[in-house]
N, C-alpha and C positions, 0 to 999 in steps of 0.2 A: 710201850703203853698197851694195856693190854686192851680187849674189845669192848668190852662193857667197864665203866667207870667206876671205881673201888668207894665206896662211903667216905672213906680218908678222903679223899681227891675232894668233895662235894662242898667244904667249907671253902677250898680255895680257890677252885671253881666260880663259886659264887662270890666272892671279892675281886675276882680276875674281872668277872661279866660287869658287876656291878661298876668298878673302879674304870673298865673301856665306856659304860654307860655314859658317866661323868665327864671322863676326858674328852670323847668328840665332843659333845655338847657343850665344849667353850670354844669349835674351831670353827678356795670358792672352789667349785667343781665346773668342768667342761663340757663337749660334750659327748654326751654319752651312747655307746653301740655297745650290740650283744657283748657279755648276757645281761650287764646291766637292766642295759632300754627294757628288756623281755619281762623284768623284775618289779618295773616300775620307776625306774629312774628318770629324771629329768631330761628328756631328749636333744633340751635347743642345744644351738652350736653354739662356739663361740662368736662374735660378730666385730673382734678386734683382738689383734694377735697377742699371744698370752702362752705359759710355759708352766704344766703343775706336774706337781708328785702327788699319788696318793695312793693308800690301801681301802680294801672295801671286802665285805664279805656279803654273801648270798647265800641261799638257803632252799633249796628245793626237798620239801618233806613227804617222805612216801606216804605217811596219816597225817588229817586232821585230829583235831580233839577229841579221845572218847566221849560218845553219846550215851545217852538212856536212849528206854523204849520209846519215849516221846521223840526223838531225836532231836532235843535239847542236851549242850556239853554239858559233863559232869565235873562238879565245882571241884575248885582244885583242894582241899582240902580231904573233900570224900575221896578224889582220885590219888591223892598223894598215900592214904590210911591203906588202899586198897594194892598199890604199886611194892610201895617200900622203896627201896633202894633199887629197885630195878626198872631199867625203864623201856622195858619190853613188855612186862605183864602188861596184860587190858583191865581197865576199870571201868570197861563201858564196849559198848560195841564201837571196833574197827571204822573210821571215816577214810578211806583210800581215797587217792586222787587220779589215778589210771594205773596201765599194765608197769610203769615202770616202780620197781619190787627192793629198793632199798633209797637212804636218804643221802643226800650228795649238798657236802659242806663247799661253800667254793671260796678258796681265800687268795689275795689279786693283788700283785703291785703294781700300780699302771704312774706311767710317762706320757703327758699327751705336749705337745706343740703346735700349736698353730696361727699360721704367716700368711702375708698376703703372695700371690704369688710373683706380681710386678711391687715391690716394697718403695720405691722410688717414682712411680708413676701415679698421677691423680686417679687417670681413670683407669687403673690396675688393680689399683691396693684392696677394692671392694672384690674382690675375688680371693678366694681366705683357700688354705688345705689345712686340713690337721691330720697327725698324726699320733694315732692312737696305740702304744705297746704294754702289752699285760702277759707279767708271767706269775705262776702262781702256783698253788698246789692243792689238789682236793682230801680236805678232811673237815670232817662234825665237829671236831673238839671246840673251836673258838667259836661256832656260828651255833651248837648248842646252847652255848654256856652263857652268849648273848640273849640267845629267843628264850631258853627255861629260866635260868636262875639270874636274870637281871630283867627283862622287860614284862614276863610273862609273872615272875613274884610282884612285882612293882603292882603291876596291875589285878594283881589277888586272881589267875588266869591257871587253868589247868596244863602243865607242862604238856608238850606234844613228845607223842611217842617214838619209839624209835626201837625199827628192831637190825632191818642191814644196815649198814653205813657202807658207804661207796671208801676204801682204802683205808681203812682201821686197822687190816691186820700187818704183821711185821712188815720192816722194810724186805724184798727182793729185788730180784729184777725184772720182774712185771712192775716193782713201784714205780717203774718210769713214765707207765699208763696214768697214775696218778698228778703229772706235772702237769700245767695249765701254759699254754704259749697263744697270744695274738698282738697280731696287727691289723688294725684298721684305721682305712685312710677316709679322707669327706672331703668334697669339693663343696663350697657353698658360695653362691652368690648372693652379696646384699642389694638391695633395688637403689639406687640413688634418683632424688629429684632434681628439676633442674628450678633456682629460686632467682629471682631478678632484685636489686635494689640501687641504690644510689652509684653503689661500687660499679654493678654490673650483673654478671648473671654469674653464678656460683651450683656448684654439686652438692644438693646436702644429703645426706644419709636416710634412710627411712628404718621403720621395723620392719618391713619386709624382706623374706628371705625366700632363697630356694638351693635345693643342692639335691648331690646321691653320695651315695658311701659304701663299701664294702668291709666285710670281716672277713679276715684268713685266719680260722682259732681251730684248736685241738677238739674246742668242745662242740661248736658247730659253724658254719656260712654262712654270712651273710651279705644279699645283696638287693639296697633300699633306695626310692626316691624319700624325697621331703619337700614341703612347701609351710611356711607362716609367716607369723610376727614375732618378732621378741621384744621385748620392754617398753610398748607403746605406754609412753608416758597418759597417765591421765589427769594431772595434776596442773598442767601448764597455764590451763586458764586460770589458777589460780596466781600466775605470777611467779617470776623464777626469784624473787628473794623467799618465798616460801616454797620454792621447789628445790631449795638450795638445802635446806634442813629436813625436808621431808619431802618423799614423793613416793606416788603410789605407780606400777606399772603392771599392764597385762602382754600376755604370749598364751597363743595358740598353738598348733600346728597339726599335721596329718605327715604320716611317715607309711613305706608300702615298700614290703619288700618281698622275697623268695627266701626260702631255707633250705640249708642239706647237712647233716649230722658230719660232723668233725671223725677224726680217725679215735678220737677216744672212745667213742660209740661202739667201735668195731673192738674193740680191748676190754669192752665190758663193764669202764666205766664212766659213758659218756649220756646222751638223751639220744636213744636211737630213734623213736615214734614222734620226731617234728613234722610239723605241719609244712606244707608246702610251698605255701605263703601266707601273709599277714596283712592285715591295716591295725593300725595304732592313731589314735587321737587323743593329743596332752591339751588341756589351758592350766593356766598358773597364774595368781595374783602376786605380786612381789613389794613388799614394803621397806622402804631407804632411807637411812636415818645420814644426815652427816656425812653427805657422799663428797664432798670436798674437806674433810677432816679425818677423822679414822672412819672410814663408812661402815656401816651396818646393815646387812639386809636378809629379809627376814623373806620367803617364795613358801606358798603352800600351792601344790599341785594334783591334780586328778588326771586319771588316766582311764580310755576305755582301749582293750585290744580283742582282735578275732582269737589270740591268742598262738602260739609259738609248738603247744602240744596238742597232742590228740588224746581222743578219749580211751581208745584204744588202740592195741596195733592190729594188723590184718591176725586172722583164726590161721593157726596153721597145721597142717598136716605132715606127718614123720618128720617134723622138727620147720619145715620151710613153710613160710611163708604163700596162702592163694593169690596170686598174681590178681583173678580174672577178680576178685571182689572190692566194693571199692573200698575206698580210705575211711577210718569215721573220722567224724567230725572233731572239730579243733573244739579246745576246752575255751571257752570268752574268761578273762580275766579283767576287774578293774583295781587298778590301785591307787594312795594318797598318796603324798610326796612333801618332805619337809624340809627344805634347806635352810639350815641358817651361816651365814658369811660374817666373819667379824676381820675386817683387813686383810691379811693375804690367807688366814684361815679360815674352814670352810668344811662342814658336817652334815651330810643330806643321810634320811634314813626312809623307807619308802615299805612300806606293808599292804598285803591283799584285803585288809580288812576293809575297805571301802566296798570289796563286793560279796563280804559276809563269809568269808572262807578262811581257812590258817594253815594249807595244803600246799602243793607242789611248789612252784614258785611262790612261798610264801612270804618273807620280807629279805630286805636288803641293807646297810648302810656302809658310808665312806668316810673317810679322812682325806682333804686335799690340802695340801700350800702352795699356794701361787710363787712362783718361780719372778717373774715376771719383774717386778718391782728389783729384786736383788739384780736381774739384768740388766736394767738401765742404772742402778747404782753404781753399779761398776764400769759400765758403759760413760755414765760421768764424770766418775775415777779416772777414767782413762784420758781421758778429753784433757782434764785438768791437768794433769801431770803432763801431758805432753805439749801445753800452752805454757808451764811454769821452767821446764828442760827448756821451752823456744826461746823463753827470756832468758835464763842464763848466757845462752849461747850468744 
């Protein structure tokens, strides 16, 4: 494939973006650590044991939208007349989003799991790990074709520029730099109350949660505390035969962690200039249609962070780095977040445009299937057959 995308390519291109548009948007997701979380994704964890598959793509774009003099983006029409088929020209002045000097497609198959750790004990099972593994491989092609010629035509929006792309060019044996590998683990504890009635006294569950987690990734480190709520019902006064077909729930939280750039950094195609640490603060409304039939639910989310990069990297001299000056400042990002869940499928797509920018970390989305239900079906299967073998016998 060569580096810059041929005219031929552009019709089907845009039926690829347009046709992935569609398909997620009829498919639950877990939870989520770098680079996700960084992106915008939905942070809460899971808060009962659960098994998904899923792909997802990311997007960090070395430009925004070309501007005019006013520094208002130029419409995409005047930018399209002014481009042509190449989507390096400028039809507007340059909108950069720091020192790092080409665009990095991130595409991700992730596996997550997560168990209680005592699975047999009352007062264990509120004690959850997940395990989170993502390998993947970096290239623009599919996260272009998604942001220009599916979301950004939809929206009558000026395609974002592009002139390096992070491993475009032929495969070698440096293309190894371009593979994606993590793991990340989470410990999370839920709070249980303790409830007294006729029975007795009983443990029940609350939305409150707390845990930490780490990332071991190619592309960067991480390591984070967390503390919220997830799905505090607020529907309940209104009676559980109408919280049985509908209810409404909110989730907070605050997440805090440290960063340190992955080995891909060092190979030239990773985020070398992260920030040293972070706070992030998600809430999220979530709406539940039929949760005791084919459930539905519909989670819009906002997000504020100190953010993951820097504005720049340290000035350097005969190529190194000044030690003695300091760091600048991390870039703030905020973003939306949109999950929709229909049964064990499940499509969240998450964008910076909450905090008015279409630059570095600029959107993301996923495809997930809950695993989960297929396990205990078969875990049923099993049962069954081995009660119907006992009667023969």
């Amino acid at each position: 494939m060569s580096h810059r995308l041929q005219t031929a390519d552009r019709p089907a291109l845009r039926a690829l973006g347009a046709g992935l548009a569609l398909w997620v948007a009829s498919s639950s997701a877990g939870a989520q650590t770098a680079p996700s979380s960084h992106w915008g994704a939905l942070m809460f964890p899971d808060m009962e044991p659960a098994s998904r598959v899923g792909f997802q793509i990311l997007a960090f774009t070395e430009f925004g939208k070309d501007t005019t003099e006013a520094g208002l983006p130029v419409g995409r029409a005047e930018c399209a007349a002014v481009r042509g088929d190449s989507a390096s020209t400028p039809c507007g002045a340059r909108d950069r989003y720091n020192d790092i000097d080409e665009t990095v497609g991130l595409n991700l198959l992730t596996y997550s799991l997560t168990r209680p750790l005592q699975r047999y004990k009352t007062r264990g099972s509120n004690l959850l790990y997940t395990h989170l593994v993502s390998v993947g491989w970096i290239n623009d092609w599919i996260t272009e074709s998604y942001q220009n010629d599916a979301i950004h035509e939809l929206a009558n929006l000026q395609s974002i520029p592009r002139e390096d792309r992070a491993c475009h060019e032929q495969p070698s044996w440096s293309y190894l730099s371009c593979l994606v590998l993590s793991y990340s683990g989470a410990l999370n504890y839920r709070f249980y109350a303790f409830d007294s009635d006729a029975i007795g006294v009983r443990l029940q569950p609350t939305p409150l949660f707390g845990g930490a987690g780490f990332v071991v990734s190619t592309l960067e480190n991480d390591l984070y505390g967390q503390f919220g709520i997830r799905d505090f019902d607020l529907t309940g006064p209104l009676g559980p035969s109408f919280a049985r077909q509908l209810y409404v729930t909110l989730s907070a939280m605050v997440r805090a962690g440290v960063l340190y750039p992955g080995v891909s950094s060092k190979l030239g195609h990773g985020f070398p200039n992260l920030a040293s640490h972070y706070v992030s603060a998600q809430a999220s409304l979530g709406l539940h249609v039929a949760r005791y039939a084919w459930p539905v639910s519909l989670e819009l989310g906002a997000m504020g962070t100190t953010g993951q990069f820097l504005s720049r990297d340290r000035t350097r001299v005969a190529g190194r780095p000044v030690e003695s000056e300091a760091l600048a400042p991390a870039l703030t990002q905020q973003f939306w977040s949109l999950r929709l869940e229909i049964g064990a499928f499940g499509f969240e797509t998450f964008n910076d445009q909450l905090g008015g920018t279409d630059k570095g970390p600029s959107y993301g989305a996923m495809i997930t299937y809950s695993l989960s239900q297929g396990e205990w079906s078969w875990a049923e299967f099993s049962d069954a057959a081995e009660y119907w073998s006992s009667e023969d016998d």
